[in-house]
PQR file of N, CA, C, O and H, with PARSE charges and radii, in Angstrom:
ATOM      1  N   UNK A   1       0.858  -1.180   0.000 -0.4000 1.5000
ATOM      2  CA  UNK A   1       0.000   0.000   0.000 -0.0000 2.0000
ATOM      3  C   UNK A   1       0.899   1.236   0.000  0.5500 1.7000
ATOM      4  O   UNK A   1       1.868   1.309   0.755 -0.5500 1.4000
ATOM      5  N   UNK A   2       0.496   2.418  -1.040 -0.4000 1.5000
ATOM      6  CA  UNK A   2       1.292   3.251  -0.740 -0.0000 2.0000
ATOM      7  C   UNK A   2       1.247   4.546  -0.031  0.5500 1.7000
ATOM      8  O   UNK A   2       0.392   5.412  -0.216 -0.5500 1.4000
ATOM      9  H   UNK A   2      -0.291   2.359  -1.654  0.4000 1.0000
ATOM     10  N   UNK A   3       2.486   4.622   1.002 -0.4000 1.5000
ATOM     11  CA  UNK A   3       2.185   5.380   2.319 -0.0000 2.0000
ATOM     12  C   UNK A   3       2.414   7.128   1.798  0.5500 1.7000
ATOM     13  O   UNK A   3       2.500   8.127   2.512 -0.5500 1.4000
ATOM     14  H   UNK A   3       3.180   3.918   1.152  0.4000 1.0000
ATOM     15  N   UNK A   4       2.455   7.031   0.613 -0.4000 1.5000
ATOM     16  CA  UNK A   4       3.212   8.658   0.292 -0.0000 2.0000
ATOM     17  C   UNK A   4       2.330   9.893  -0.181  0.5500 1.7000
ATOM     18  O   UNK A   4       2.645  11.073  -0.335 -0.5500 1.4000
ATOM     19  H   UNK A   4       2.384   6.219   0.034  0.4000 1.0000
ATOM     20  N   UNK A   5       0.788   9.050  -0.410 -0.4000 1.5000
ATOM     21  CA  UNK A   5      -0.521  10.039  -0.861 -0.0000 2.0000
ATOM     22  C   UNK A   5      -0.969  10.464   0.519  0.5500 1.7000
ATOM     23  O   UNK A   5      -1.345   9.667   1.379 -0.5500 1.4000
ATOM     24  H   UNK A   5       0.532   8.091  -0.284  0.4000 1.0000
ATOM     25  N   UNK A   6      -0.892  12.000   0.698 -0.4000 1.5000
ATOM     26  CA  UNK A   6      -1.347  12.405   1.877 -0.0000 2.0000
ATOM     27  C   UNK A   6      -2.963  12.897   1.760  0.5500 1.7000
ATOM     28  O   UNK A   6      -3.513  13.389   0.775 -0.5500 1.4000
ATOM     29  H   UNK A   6      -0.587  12.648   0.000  0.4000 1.0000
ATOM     30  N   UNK A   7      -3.517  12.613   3.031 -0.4000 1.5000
ATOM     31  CA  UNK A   7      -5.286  12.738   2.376 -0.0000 2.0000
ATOM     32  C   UNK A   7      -5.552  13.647   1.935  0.5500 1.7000
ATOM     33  O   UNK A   7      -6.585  13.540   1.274 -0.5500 1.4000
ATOM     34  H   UNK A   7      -3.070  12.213   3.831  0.4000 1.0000
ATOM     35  N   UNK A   8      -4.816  15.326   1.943 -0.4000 1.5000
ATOM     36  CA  UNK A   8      -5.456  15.845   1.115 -0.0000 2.0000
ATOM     37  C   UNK A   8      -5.339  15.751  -0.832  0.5500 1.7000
ATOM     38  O   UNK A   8      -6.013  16.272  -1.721 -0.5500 1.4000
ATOM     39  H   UNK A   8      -3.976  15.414   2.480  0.4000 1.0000
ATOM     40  N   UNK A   9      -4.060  14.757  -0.844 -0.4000 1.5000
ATOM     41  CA  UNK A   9      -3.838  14.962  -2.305 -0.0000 2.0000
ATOM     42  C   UNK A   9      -5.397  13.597  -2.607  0.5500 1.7000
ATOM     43  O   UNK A   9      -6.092  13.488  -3.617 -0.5500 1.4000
ATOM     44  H   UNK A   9      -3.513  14.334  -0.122  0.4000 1.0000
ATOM     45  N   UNK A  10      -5.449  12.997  -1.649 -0.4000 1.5000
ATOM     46  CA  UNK A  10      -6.487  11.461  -2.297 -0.0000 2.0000
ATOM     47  C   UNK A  10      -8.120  12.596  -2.194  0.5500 1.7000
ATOM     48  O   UNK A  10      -8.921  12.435  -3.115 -0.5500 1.4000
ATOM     49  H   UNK A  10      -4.884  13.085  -0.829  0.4000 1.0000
ATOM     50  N   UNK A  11      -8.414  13.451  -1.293 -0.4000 1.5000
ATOM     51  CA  UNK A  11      -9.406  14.713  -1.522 -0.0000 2.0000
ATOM     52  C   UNK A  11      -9.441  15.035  -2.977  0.5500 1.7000
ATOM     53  O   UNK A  11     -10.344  14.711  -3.748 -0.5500 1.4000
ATOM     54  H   UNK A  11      -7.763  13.582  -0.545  0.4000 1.0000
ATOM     55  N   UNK A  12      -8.378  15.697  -3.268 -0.4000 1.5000
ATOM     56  CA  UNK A  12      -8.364  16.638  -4.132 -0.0000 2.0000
ATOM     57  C   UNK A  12      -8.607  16.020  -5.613  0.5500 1.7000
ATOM     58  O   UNK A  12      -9.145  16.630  -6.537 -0.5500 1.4000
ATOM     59  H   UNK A  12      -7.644  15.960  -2.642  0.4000 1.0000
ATOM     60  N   UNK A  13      -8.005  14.417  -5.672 -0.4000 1.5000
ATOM     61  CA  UNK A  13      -7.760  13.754  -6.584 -0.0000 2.0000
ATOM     62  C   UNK A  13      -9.548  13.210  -7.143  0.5500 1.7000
ATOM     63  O   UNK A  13     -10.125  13.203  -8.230 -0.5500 1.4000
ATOM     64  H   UNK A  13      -7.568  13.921  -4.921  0.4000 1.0000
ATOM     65  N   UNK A  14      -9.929  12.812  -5.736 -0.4000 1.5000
ATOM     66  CA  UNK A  14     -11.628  12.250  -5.590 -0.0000 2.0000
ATOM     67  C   UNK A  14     -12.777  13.790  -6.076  0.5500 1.7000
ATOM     68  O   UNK A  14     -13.748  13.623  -6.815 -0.5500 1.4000
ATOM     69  H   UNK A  14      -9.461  12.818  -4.853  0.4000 1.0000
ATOM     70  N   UNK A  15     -12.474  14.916  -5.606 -0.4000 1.5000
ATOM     71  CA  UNK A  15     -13.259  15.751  -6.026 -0.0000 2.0000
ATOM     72  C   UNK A  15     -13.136  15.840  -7.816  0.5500 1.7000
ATOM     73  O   UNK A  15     -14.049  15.417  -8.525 -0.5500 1.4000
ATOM     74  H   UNK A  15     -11.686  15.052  -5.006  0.4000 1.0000
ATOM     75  N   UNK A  16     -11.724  16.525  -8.451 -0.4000 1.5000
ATOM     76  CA  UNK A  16     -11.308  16.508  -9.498 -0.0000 2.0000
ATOM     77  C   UNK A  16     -11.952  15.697 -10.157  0.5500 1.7000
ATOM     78  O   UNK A  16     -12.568  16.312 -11.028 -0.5500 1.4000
ATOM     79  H   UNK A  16     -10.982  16.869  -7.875  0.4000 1.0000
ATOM     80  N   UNK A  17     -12.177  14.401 -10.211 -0.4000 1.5000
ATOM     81  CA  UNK A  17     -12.581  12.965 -10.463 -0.0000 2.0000
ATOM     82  C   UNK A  17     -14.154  12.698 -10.554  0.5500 1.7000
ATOM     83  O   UNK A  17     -14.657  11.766 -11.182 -0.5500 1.4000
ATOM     84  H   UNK A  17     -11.677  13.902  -9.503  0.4000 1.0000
ATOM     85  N   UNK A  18     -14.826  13.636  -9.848 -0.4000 1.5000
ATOM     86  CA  UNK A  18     -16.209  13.545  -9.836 -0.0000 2.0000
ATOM     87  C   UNK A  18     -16.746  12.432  -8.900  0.5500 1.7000
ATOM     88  O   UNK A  18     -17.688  11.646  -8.999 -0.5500 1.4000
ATOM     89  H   UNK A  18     -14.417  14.393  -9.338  0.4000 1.0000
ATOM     90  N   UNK A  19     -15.700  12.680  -7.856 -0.4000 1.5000
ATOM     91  CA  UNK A  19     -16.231  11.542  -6.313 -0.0000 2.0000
ATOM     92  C   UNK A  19     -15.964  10.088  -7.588  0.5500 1.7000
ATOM     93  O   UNK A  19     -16.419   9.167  -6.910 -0.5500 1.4000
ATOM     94  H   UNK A  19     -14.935  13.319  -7.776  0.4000 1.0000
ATOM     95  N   UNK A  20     -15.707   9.705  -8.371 -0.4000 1.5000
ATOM     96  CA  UNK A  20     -15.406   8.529  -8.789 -0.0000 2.0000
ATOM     97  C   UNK A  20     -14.178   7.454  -8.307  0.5500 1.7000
ATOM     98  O   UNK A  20     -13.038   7.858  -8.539 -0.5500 1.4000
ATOM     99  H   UNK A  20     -15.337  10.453  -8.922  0.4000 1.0000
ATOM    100  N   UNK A  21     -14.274   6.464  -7.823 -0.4000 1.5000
ATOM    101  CA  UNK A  21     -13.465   5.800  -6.805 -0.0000 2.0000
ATOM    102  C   UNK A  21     -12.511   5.017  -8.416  0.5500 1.7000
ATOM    103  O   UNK A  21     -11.288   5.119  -8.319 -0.5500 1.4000
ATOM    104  H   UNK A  21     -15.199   6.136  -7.635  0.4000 1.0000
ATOM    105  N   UNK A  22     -12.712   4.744  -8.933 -0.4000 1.5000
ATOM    106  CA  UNK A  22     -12.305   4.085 -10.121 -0.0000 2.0000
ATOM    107  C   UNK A  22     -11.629   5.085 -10.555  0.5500 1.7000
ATOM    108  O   UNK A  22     -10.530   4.797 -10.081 -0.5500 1.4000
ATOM    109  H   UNK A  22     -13.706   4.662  -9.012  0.4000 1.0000
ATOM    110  N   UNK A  23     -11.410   6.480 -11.356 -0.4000 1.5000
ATOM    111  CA  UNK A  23     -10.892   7.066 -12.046 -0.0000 2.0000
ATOM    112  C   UNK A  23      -9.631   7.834 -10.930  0.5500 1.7000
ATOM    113  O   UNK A  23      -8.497   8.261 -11.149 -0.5500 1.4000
ATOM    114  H   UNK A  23     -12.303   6.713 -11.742  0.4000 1.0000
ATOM    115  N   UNK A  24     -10.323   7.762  -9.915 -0.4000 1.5000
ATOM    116  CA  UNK A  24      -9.330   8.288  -8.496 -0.0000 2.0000
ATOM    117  C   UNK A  24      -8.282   7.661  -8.376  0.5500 1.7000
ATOM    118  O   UNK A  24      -7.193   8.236  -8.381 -0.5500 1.4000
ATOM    119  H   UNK A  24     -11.244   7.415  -9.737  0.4000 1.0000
ATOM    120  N   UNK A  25      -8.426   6.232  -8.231 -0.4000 1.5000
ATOM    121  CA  UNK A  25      -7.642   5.553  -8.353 -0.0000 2.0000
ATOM    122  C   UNK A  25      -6.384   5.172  -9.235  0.5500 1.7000
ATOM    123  O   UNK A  25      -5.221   4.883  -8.953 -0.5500 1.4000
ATOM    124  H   UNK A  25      -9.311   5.765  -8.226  0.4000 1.0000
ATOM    125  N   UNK A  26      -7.033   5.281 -10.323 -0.4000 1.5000
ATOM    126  CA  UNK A  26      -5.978   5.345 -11.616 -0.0000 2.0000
ATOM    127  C   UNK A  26      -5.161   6.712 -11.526  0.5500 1.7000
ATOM    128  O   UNK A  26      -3.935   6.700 -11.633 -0.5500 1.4000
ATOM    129  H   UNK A  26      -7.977   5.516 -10.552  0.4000 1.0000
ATOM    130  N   UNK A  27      -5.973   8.050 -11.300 -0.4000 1.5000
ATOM    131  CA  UNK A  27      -4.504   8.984 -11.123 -0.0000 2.0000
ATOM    132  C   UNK A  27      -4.113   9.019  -9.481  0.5500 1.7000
ATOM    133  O   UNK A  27      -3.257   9.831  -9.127 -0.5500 1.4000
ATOM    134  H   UNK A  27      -6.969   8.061 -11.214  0.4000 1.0000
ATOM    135  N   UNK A  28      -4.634   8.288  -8.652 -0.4000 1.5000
ATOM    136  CA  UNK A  28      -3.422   8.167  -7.750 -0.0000 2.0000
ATOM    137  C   UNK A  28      -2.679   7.014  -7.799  0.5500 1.7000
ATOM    138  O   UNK A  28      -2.145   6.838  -6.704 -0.5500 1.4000
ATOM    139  H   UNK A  28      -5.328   7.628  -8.939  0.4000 1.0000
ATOM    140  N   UNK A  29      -2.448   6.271  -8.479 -0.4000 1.5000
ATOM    141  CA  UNK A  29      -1.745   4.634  -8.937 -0.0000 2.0000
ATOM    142  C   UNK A  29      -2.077   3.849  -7.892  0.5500 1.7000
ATOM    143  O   UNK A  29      -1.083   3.328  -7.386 -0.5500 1.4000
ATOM    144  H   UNK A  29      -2.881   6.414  -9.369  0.4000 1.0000
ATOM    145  N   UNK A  30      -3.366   3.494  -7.243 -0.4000 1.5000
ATOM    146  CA  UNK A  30      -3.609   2.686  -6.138 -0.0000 2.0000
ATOM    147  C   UNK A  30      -4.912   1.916  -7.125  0.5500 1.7000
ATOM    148  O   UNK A  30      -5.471   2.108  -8.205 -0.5500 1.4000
ATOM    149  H   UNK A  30      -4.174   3.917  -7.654  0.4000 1.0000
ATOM    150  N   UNK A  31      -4.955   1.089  -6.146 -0.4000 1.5000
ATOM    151  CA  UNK A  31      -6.071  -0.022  -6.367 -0.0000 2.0000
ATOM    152  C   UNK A  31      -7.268   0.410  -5.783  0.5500 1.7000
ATOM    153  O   UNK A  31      -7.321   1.574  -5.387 -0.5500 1.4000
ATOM    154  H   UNK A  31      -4.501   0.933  -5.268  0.4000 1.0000
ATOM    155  N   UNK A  32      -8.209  -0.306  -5.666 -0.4000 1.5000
ATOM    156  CA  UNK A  32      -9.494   0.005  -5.395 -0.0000 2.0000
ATOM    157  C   UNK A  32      -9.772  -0.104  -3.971  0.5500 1.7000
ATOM    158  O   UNK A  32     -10.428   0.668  -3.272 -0.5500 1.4000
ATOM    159  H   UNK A  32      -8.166  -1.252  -5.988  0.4000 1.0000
ATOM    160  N   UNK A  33      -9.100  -1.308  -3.608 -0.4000 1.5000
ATOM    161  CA  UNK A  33      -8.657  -2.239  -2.367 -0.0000 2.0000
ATOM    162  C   UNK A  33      -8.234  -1.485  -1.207  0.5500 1.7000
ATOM    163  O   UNK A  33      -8.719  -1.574  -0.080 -0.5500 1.4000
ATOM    164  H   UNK A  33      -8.567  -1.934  -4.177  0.4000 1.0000
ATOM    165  N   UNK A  34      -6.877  -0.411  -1.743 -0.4000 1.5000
ATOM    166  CA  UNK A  34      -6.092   0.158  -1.134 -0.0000 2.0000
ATOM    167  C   UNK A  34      -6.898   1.810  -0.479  0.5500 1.7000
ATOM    168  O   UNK A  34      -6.710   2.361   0.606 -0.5500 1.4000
ATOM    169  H   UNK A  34      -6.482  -0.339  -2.659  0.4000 1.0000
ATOM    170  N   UNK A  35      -7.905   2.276  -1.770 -0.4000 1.5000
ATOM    171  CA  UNK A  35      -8.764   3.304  -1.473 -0.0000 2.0000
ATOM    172  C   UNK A  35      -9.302   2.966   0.051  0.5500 1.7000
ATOM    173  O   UNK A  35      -9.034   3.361   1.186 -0.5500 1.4000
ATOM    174  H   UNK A  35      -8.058   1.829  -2.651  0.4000 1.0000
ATOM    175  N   UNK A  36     -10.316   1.906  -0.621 -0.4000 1.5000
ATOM    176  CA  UNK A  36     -11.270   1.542   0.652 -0.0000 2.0000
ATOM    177  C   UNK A  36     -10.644   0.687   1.957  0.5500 1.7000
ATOM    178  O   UNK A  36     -11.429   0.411   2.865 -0.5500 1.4000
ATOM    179  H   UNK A  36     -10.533   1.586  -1.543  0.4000 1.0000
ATOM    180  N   UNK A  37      -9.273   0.275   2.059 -0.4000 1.5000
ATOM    181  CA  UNK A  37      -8.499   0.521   3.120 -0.0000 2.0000
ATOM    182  C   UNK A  37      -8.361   1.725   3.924  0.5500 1.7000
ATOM    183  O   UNK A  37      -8.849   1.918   5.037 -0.5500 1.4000
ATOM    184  H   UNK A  37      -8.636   0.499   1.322  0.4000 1.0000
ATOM    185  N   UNK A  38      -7.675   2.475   3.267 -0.4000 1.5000
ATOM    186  CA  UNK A  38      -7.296   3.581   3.857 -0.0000 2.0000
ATOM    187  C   UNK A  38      -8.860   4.775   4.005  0.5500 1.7000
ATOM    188  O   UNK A  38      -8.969   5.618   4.897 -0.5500 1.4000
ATOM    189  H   UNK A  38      -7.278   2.318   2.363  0.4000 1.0000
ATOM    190  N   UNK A  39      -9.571   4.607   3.247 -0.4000 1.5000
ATOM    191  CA  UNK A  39     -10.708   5.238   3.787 -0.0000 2.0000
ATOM    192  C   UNK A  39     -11.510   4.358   5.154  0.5500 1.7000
ATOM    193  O   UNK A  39     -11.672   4.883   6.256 -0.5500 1.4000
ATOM    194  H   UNK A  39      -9.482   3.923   2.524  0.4000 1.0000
ATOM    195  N   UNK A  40     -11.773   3.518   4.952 -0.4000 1.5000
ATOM    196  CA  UNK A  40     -12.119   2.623   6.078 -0.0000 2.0000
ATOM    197  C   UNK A  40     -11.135   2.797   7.580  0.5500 1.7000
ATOM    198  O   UNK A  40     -11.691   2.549   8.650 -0.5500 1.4000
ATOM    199  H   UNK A  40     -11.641   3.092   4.057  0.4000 1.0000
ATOM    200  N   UNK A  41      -9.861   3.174   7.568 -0.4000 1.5000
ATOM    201  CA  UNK A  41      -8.994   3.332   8.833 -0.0000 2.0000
ATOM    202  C   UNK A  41      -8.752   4.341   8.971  0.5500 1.7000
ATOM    203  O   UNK A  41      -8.065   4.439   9.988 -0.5500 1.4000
ATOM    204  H   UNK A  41      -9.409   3.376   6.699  0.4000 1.0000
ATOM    205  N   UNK A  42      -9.006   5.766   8.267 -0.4000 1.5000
ATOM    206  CA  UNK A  42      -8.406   6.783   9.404 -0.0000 2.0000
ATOM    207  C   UNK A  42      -9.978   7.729   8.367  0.5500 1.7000
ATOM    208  O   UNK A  42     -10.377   7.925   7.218 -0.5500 1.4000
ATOM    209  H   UNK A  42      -9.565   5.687   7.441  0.4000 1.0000
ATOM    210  N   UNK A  43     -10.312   8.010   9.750 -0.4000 1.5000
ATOM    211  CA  UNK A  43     -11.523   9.250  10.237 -0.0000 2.0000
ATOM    212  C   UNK A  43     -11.480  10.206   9.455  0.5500 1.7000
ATOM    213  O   UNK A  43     -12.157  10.272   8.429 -0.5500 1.4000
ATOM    214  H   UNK A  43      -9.989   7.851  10.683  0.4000 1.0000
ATOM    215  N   UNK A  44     -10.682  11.061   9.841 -0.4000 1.5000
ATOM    216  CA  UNK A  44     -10.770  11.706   8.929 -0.0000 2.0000
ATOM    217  C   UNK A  44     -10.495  12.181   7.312  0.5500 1.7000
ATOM    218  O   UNK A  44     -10.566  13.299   6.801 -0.5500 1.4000
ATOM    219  H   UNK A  44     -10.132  11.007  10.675  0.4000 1.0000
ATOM    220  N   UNK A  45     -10.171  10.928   6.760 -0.4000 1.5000
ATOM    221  CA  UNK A  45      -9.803  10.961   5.082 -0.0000 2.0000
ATOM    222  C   UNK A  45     -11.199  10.601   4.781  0.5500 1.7000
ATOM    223  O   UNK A  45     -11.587  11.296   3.842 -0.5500 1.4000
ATOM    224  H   UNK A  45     -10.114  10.020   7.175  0.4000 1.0000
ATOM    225  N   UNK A  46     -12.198   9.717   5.242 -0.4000 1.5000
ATOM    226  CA  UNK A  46     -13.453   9.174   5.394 -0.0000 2.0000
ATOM    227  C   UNK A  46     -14.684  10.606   5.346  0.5500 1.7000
ATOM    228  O   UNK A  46     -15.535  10.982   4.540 -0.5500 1.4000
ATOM    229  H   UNK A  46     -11.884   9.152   6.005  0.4000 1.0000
ATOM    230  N   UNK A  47     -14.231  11.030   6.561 -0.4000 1.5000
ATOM    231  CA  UNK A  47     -14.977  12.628   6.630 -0.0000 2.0000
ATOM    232  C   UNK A  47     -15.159  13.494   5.279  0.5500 1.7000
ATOM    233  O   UNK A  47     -16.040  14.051   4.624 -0.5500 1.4000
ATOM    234  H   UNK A  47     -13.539  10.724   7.215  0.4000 1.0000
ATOM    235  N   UNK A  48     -13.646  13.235   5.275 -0.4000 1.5000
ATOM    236  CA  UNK A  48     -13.478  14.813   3.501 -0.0000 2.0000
ATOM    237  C   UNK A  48     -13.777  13.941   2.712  0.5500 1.7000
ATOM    238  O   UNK A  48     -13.860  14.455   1.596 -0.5500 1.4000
ATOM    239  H   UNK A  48     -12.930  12.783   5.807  0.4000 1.0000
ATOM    240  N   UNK A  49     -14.036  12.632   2.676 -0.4000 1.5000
ATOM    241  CA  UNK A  49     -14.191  12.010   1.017 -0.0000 2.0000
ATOM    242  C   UNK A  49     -16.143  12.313   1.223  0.5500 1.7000
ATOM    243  O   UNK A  49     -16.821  12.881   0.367 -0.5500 1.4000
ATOM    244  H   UNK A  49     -13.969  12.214   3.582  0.4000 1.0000
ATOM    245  N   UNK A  50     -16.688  11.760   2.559 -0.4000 1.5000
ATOM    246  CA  UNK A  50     -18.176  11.871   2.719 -0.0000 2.0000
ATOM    247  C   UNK A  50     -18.367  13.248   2.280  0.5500 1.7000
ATOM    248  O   UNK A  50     -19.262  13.495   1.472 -0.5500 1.4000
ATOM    249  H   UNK A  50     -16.136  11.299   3.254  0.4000 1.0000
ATOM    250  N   UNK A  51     -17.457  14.355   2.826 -0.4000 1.5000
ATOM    251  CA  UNK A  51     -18.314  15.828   2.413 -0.0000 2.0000
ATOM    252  C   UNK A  51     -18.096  15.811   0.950  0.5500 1.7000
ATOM    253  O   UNK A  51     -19.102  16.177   0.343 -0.5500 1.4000
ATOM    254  H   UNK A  51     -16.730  14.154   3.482  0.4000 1.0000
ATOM    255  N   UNK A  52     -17.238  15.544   0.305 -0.4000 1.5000
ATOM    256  CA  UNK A  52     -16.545  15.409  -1.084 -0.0000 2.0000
ATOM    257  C   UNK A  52     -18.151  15.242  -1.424  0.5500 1.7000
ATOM    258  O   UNK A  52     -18.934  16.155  -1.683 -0.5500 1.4000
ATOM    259  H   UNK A  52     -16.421  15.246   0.798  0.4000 1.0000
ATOM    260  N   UNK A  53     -18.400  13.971  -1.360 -0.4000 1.5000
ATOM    261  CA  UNK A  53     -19.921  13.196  -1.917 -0.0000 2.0000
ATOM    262  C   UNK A  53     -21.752  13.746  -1.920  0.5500 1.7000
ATOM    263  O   UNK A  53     -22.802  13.580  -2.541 -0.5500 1.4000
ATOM    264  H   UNK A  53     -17.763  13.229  -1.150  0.4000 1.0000
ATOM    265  N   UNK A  54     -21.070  14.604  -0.556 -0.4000 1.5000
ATOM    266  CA  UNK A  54     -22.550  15.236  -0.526 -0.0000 2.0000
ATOM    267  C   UNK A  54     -22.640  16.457  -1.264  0.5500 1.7000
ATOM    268  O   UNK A  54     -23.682  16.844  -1.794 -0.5500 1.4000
ATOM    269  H   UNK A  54     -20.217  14.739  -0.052  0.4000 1.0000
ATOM    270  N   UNK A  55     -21.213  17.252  -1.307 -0.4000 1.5000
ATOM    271  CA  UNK A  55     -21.116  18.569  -1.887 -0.0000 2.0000
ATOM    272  C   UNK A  55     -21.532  18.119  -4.081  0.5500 1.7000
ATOM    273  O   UNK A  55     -22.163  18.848  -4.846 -0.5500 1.4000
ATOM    274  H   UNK A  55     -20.367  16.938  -0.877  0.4000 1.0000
ATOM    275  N   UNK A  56     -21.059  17.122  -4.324 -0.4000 1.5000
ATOM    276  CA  UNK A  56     -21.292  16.715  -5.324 -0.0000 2.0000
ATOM    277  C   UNK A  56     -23.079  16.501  -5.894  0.5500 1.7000
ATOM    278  O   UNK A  56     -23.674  16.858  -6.911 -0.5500 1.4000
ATOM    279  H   UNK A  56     -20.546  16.530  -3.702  0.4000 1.0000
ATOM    280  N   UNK A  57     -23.451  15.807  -4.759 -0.4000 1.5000
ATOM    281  CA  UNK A  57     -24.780  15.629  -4.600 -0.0000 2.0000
ATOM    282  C   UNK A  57     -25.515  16.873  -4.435  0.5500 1.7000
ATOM    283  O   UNK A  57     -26.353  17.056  -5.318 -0.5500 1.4000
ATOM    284  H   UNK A  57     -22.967  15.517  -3.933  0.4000 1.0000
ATOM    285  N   UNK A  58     -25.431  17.794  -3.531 -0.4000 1.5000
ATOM    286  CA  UNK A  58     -26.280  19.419  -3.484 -0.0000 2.0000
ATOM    287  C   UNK A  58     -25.836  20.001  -5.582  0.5500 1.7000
ATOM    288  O   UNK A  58     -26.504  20.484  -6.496 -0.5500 1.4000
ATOM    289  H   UNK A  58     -24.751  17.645  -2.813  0.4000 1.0000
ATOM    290  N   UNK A  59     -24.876  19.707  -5.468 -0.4000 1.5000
ATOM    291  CA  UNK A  59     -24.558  20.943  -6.834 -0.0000 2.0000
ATOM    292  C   UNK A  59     -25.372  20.223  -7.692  0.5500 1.7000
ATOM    293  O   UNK A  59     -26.050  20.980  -8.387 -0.5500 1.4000
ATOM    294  H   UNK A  59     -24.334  19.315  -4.726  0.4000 1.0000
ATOM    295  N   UNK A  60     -25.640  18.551  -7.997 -0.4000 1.5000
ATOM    296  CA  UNK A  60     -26.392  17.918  -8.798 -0.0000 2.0000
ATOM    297  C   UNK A  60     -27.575  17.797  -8.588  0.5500 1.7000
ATOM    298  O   UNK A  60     -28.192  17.098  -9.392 -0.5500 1.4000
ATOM    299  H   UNK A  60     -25.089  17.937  -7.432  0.4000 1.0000
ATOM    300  N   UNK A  61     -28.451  18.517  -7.270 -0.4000 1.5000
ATOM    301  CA  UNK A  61     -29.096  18.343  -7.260 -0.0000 2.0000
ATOM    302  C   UNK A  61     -29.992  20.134  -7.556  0.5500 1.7000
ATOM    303  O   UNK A  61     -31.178  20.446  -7.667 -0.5500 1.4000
ATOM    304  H   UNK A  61     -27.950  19.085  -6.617  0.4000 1.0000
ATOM    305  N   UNK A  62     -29.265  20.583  -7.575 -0.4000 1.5000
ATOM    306  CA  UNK A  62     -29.125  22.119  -7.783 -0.0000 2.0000
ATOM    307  C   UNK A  62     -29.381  22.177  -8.687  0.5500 1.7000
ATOM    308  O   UNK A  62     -30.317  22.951  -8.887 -0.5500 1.4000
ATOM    309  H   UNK A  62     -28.302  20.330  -7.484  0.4000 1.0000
ATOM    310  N   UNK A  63     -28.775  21.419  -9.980 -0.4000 1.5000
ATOM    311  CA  UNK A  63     -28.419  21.809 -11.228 -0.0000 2.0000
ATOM    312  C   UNK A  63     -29.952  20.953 -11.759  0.5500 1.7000
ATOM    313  O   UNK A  63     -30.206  20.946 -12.963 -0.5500 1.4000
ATOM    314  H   UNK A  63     -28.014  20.790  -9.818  0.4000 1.0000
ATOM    315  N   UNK A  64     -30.709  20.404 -10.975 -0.4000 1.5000
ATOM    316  CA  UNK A  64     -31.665  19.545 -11.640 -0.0000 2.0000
ATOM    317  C   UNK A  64     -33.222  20.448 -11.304  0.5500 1.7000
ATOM    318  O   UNK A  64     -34.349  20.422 -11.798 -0.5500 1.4000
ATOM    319  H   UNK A  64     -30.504  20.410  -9.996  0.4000 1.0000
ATOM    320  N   UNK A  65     -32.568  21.201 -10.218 -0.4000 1.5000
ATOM    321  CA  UNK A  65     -34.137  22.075  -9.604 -0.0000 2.0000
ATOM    322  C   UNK A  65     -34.270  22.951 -10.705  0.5500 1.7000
ATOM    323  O   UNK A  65     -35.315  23.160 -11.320 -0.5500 1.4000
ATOM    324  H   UNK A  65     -31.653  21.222  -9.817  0.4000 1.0000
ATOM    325  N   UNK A  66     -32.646  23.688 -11.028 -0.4000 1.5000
ATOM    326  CA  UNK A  66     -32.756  24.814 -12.398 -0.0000 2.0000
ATOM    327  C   UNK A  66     -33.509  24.033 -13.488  0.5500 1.7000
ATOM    328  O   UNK A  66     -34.625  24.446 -13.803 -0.5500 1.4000
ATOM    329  H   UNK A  66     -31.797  23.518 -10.528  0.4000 1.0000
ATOM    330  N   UNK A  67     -33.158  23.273 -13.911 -0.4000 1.5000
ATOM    331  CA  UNK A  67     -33.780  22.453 -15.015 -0.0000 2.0000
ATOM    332  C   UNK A  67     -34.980  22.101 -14.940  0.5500 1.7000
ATOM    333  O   UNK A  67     -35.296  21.723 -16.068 -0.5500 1.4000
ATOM    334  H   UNK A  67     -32.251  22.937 -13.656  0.4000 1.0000
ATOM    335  N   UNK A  68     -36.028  21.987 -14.093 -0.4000 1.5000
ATOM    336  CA  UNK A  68     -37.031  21.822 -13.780 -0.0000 2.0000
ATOM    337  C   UNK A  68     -37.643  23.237 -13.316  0.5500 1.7000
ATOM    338  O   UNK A  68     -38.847  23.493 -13.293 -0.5500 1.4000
ATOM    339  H   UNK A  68     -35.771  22.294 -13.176  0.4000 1.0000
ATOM    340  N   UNK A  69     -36.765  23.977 -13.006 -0.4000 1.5000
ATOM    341  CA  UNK A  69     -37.519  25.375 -12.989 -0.0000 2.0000
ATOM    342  C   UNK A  69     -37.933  25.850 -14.589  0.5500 1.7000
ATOM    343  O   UNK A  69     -38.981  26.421 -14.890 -0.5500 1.4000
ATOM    344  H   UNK A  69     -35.787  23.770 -13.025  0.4000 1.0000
ATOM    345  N   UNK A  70     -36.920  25.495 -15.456 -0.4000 1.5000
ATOM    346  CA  UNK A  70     -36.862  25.962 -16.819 -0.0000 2.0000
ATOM    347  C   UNK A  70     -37.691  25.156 -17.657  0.5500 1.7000
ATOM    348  O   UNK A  70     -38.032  25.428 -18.808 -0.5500 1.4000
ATOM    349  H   UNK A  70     -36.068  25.032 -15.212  0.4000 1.0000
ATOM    350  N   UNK A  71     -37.954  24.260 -17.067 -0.4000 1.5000
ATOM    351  CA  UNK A  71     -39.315  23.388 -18.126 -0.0000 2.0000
ATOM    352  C   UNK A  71     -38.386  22.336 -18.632  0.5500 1.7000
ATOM    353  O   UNK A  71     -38.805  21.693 -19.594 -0.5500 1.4000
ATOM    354  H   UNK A  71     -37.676  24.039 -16.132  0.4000 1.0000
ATOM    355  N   UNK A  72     -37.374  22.079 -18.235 -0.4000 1.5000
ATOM    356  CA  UNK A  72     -36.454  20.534 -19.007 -0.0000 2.0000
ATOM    357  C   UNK A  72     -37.393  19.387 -18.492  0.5500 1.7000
ATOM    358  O   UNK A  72     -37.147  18.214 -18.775 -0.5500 1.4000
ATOM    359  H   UNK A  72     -37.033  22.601 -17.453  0.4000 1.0000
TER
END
């Protein structure tokens, strides 16, 4: 497992990425395995990836009220 991604670069990498655990992965050169390790054991990388997910979720859900305000 590699010890040298500090949580905010695996943050920054997961937002960039569109909260996608698969494409995250590939530009941080880890496995899928290794994600949900290290999210699963320390608190707070878990925390910023959850807000990561919800902040994703409000803007998409934002972007769907406009669209439904506009008659889409």
């Amino acid at each position: 497992m590699r010890d040298d991604i500090s949580n905010d670069d695996s943050v920054k990498a997961y937002q960039k990425k569109g909260c996608n655990v698969s494409a995250t992965c590939t530009a941080l050169g880890i496995s899928r395995q290794t994600f949900y390790v290290r999210k699963n054991s320390d608190a707070e990388l878990r925390e910023k990836l959850e807000e990561a997910d919800e902040s994703i979720i409000d803007f998409a859900e934002s972007k769907l009220v406009e669209a439904v305000g506009e008659g889409d």
